[in-house]
MIMAR-70473 format. One record per atom (N, C-alpha, C, O, CB): residue number from 1; residue in three letters; z, x, y. Coordinates in nm, 2 decimals, padded with zeros to 4 digits. Atoms other than C-alpha are relative to their C-alpha. Glycine has a CB too. Layout:
// MIMAR-70473
+-----+-----+--------+--------+--------+
:   i :  aa :     up :   east :  north :
+-----+-----+--------+--------+--------+
: NUM : ALA :      Z :      X :      Y :
...
+-----+-----+--------+--------+--------+
***
This chain:
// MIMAR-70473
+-----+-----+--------+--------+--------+
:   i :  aa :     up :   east :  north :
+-----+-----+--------+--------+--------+
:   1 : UNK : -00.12 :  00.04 : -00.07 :
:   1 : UNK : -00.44 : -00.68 : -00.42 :
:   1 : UNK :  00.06 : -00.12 : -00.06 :
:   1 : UNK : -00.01 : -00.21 : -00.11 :
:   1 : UNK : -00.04 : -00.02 :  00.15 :
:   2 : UNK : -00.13 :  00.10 :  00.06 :
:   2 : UNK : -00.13 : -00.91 : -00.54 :
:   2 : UNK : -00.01 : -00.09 :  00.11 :
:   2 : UNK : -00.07 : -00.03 :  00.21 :
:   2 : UNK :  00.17 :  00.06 : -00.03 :
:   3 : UNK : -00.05 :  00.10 : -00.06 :
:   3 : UNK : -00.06 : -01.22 : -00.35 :
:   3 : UNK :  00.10 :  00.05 :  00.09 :
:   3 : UNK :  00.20 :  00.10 :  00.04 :
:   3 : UNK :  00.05 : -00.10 : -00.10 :
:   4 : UNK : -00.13 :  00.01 : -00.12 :
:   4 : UNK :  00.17 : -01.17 :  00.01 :
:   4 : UNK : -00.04 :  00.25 : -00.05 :
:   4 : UNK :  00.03 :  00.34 : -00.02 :
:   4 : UNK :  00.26 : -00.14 : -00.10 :
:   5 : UNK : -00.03 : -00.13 :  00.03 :
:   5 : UNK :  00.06 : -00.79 : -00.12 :
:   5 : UNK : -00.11 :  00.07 :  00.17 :
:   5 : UNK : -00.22 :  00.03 :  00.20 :
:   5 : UNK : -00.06 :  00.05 : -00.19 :
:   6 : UNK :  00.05 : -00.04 : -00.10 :
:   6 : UNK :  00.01 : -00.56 :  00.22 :
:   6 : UNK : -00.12 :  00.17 : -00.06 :
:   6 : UNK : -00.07 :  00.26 : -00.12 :
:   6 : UNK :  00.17 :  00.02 :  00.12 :
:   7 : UNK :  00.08 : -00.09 :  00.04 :
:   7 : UNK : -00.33 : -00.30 :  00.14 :
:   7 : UNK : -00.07 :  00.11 :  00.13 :
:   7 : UNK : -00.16 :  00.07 :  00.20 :
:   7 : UNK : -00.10 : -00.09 : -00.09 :
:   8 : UNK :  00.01 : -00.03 : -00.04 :
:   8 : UNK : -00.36 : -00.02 :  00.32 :
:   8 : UNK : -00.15 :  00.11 : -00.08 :
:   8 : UNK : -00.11 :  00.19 : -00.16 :
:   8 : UNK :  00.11 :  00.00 :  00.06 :
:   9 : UNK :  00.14 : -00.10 :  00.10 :
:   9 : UNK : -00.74 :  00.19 :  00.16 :
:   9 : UNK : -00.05 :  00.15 :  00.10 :
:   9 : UNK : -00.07 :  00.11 :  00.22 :
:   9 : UNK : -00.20 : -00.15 : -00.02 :
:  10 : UNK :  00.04 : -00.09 : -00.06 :
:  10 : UNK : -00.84 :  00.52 :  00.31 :
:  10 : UNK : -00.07 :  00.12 : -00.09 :
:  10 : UNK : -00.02 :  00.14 : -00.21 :
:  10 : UNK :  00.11 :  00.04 :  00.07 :
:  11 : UNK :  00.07 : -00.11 :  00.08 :
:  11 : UNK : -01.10 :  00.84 :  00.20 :
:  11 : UNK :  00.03 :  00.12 :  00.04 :
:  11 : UNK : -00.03 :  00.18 :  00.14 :
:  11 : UNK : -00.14 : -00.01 : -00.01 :
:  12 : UNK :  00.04 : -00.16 : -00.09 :
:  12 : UNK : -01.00 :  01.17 :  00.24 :
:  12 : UNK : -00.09 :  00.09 :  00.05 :
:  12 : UNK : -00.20 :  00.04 :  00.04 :
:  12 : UNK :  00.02 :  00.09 : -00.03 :
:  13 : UNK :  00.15 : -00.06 : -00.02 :
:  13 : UNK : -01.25 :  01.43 :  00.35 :
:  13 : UNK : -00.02 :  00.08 : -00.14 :
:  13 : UNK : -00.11 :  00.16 : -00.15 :
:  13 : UNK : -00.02 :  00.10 :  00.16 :
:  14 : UNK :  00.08 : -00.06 :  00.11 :
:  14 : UNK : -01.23 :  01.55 : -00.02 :
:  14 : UNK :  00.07 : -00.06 : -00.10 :
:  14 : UNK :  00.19 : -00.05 : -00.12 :
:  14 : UNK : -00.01 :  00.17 :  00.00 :
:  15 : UNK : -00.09 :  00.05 :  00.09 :
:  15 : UNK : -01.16 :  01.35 : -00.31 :
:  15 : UNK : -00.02 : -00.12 : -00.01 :
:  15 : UNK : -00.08 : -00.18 :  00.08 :
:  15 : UNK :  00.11 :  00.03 :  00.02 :
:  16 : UNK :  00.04 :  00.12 : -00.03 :
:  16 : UNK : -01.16 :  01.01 : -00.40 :
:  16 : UNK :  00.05 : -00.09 :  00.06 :
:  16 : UNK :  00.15 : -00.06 :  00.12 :
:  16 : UNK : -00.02 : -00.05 : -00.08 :
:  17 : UNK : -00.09 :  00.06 : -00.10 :
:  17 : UNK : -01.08 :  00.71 : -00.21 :
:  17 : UNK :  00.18 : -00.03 : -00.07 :
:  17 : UNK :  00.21 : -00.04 : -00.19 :
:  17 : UNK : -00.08 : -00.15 :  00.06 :
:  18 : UNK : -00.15 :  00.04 :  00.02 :
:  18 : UNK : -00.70 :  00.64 : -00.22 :
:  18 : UNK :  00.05 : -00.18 :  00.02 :
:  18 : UNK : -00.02 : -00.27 :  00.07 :
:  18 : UNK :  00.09 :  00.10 :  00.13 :
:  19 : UNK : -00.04 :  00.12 : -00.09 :
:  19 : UNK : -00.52 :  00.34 : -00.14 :
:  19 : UNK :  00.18 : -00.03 : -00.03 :
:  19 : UNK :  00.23 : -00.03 : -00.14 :
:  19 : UNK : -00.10 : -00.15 : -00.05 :
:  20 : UNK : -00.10 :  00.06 :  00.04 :
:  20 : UNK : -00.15 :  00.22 : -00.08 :
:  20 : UNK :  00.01 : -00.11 :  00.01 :
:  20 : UNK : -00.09 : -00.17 :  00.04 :
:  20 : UNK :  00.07 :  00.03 :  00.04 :
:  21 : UNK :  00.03 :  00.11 :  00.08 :
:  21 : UNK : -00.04 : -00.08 : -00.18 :
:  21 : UNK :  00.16 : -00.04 :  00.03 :
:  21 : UNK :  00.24 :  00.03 : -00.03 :
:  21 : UNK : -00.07 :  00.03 : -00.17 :
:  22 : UNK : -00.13 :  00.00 : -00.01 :
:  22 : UNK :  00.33 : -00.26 : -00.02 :
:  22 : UNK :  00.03 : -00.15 : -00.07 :
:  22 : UNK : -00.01 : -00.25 :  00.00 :
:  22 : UNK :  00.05 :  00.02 :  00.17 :
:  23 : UNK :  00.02 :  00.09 :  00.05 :
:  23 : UNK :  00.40 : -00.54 : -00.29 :
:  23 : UNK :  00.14 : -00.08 :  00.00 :
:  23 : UNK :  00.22 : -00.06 : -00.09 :
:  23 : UNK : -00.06 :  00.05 : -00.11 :
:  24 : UNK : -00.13 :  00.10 :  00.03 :
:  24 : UNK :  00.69 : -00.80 : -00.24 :
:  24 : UNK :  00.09 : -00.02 : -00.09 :
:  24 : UNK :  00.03 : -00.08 : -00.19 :
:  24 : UNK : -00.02 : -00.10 : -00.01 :
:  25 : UNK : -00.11 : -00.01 :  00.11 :
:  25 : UNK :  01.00 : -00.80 : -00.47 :
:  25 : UNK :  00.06 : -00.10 :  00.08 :
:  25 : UNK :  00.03 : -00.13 :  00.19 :
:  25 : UNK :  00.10 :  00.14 : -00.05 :
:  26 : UNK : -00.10 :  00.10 : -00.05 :
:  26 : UNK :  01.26 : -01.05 : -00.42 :
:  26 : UNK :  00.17 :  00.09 :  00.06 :
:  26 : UNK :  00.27 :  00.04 :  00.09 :
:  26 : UNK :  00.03 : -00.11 : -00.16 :
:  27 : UNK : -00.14 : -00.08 : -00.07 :
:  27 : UNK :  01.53 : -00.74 : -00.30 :
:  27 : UNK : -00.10 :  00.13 :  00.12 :
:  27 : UNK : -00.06 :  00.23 :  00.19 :
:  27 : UNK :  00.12 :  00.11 : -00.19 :
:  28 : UNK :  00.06 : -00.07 : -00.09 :
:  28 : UNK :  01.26 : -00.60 : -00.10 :
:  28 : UNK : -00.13 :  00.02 : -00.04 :
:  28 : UNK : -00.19 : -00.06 : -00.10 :
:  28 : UNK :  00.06 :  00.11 :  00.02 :
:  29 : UNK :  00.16 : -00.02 :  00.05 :
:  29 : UNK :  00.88 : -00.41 : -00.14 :
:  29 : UNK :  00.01 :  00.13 : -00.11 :
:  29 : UNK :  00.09 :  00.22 : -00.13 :
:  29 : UNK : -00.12 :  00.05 :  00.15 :
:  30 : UNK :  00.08 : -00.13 :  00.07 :
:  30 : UNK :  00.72 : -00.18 : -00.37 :
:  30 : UNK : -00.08 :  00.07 :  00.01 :
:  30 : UNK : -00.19 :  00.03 : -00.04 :
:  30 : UNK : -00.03 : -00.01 : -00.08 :
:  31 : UNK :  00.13 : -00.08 : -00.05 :
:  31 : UNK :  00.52 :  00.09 : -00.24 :
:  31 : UNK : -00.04 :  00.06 : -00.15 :
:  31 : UNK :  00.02 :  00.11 : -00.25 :
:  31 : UNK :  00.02 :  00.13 :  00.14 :
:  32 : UNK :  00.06 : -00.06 :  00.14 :
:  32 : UNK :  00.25 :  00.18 : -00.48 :
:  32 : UNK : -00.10 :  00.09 :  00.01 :
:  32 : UNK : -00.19 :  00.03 :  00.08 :
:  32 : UNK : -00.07 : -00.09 : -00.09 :
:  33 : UNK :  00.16 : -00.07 : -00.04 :
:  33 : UNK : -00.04 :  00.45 : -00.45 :
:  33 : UNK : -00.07 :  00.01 : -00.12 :
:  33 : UNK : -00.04 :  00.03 : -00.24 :
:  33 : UNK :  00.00 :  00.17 :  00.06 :
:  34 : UNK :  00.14 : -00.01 :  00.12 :
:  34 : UNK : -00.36 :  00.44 : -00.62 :
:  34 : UNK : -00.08 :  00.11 :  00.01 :
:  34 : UNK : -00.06 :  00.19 :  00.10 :
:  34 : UNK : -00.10 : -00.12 : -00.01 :
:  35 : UNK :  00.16 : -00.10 :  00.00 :
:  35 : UNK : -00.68 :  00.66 : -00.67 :
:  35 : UNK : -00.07 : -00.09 : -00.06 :
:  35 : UNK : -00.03 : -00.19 : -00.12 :
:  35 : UNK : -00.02 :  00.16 : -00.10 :
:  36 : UNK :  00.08 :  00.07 :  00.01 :
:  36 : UNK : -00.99 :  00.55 : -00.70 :
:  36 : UNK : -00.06 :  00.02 : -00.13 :
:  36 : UNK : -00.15 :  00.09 : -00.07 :
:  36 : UNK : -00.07 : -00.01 :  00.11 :
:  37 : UNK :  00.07 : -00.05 :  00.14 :
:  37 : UNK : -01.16 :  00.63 : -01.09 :
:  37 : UNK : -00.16 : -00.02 : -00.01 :
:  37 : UNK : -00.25 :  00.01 : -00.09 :
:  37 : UNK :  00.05 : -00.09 : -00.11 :
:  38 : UNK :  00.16 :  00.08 :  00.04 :
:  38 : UNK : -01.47 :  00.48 : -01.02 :
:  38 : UNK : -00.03 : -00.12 : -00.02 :
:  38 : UNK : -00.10 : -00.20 :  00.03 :
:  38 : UNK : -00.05 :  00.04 : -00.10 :
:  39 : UNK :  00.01 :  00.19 :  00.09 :
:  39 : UNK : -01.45 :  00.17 : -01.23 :
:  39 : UNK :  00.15 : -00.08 :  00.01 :
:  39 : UNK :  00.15 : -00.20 :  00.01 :
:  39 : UNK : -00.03 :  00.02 : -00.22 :
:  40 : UNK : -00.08 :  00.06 : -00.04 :
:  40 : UNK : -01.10 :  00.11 : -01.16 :
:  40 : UNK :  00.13 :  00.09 :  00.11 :
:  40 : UNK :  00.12 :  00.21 :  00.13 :
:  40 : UNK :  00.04 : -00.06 : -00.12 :
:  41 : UNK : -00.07 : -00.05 : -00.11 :
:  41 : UNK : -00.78 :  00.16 : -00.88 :
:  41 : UNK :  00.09 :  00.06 : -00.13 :
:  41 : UNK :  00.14 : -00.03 : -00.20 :
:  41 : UNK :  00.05 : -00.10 :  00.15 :
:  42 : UNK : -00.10 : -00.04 :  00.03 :
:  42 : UNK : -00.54 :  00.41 : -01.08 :
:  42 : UNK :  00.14 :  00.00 :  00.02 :
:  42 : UNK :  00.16 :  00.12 :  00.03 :
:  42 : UNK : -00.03 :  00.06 : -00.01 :
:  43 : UNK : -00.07 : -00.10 : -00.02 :
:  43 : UNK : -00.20 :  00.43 : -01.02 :
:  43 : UNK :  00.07 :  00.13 :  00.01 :
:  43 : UNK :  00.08 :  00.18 : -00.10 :
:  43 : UNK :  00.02 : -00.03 :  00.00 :
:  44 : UNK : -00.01 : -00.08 : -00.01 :
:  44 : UNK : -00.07 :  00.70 : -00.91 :
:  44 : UNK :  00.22 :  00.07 :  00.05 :
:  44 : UNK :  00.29 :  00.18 :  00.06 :
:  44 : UNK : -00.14 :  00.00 :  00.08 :
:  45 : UNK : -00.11 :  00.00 : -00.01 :
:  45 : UNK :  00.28 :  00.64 : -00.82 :
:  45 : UNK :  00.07 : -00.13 :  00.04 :
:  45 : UNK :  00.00 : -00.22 :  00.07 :
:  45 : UNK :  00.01 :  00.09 :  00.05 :
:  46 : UNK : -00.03 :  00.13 : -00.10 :
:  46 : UNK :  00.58 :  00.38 : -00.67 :
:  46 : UNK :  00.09 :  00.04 :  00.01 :
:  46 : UNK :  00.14 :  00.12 : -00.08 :
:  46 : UNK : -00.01 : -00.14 : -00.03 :
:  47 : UNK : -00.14 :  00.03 : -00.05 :
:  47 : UNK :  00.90 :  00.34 : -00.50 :
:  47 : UNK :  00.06 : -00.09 :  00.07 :
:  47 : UNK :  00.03 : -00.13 :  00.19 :
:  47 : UNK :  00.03 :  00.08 :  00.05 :
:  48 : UNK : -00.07 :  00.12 : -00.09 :
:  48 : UNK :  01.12 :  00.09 : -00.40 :
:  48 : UNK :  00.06 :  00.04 :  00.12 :
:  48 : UNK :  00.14 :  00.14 :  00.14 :
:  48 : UNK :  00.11 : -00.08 : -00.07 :
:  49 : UNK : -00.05 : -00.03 : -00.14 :
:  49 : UNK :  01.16 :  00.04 : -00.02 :
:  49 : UNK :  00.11 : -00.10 :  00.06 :
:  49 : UNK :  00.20 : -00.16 :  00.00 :
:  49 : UNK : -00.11 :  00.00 :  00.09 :
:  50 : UNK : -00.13 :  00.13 : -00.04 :
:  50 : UNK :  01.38 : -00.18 :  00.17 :
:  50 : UNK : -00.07 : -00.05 :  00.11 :
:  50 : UNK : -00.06 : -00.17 :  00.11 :
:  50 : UNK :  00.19 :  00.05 :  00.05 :
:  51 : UNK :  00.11 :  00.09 : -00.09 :
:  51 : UNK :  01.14 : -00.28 :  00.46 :
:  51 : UNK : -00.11 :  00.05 :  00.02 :
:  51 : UNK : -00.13 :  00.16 : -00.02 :
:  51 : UNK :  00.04 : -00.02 :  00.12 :
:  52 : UNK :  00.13 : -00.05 :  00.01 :
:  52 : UNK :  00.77 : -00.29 :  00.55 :
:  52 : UNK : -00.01 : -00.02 :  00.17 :
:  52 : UNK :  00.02 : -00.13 :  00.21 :
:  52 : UNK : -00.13 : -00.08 : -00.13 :
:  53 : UNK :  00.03 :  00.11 : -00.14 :
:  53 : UNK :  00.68 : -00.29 :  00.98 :
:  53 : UNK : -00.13 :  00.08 : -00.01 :
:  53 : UNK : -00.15 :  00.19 : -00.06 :
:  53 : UNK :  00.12 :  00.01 :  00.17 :
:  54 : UNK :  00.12 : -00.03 :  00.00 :
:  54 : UNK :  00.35 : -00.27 :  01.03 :
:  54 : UNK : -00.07 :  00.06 :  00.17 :
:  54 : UNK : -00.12 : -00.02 :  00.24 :
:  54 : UNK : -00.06 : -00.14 : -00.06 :
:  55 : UNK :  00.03 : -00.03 : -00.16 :
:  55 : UNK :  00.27 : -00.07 :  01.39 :
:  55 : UNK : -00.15 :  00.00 :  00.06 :
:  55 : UNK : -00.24 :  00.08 :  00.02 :
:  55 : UNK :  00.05 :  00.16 :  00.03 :
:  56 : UNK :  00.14 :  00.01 : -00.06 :
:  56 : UNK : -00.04 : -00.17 :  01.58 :
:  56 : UNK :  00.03 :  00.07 :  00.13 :
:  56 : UNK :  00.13 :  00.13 :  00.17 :
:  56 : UNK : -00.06 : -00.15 :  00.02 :
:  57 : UNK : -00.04 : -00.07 : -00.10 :
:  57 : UNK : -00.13 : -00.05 :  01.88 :
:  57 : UNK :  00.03 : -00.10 :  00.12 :
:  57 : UNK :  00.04 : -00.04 :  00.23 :
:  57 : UNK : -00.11 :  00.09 :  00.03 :
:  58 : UNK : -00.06 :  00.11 : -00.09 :
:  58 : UNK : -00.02 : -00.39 :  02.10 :
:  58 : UNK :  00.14 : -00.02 : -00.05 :
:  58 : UNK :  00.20 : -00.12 : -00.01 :
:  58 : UNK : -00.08 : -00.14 : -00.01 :
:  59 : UNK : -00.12 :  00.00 :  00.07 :
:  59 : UNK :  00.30 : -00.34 :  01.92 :
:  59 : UNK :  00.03 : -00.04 : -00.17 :
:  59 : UNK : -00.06 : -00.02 : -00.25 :
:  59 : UNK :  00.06 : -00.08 :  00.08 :
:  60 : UNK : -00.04 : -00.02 :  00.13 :
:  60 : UNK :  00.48 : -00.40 :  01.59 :
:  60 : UNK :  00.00 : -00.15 : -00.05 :
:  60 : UNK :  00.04 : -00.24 :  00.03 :
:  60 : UNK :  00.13 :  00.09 : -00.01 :
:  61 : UNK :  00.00 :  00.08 :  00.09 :
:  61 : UNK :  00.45 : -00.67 :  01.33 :
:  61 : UNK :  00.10 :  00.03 : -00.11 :
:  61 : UNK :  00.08 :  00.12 : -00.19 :
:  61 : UNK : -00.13 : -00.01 : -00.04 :
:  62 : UNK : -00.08 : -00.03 :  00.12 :
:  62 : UNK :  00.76 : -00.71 :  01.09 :
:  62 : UNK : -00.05 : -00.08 : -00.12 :
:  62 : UNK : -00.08 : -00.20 : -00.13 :
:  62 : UNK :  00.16 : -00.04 :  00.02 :
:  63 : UNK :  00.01 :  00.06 :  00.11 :
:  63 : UNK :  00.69 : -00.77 :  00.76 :
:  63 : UNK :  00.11 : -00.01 : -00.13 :
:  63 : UNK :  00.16 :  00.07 : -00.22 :
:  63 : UNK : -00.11 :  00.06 : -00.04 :
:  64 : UNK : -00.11 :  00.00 :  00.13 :
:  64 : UNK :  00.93 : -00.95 :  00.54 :
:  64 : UNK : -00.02 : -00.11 : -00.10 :
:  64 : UNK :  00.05 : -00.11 : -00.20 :
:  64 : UNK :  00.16 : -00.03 :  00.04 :
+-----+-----+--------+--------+--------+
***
């Protein structure tokens, strides 16, 4: 994980673990997905977003 970077990690029930990854730009975030290799997190893709809100279940957390 990057600095101010938001990490969300999860395992499917087949396959290796995953993880996204919402990384701060100065015009907004960068969502990134990884796979897991074993020895290191691969990416797997990215796209630029324009906001990140984070929903719990006591409500919502904006992230800017």
């Amino acid at each position: 994980m990057t600095d101010d970077a938001i990490d969300i990690r999860y395992r499917p029930a087949s396959g290796p673990p995953r993880k996204v990854s919402f990384r701060p730009r100065p015009d907004g975030w960068l969502r990134v997905t990884l796979e897991w290799t074993g020895c290191i997190w691969r990416e797997t893709g990215c796209e630029p977003v324009d906001d990140v809100d984070l929903e719990c279940v006591d409500g919502v957390a904006i992230c800017r």
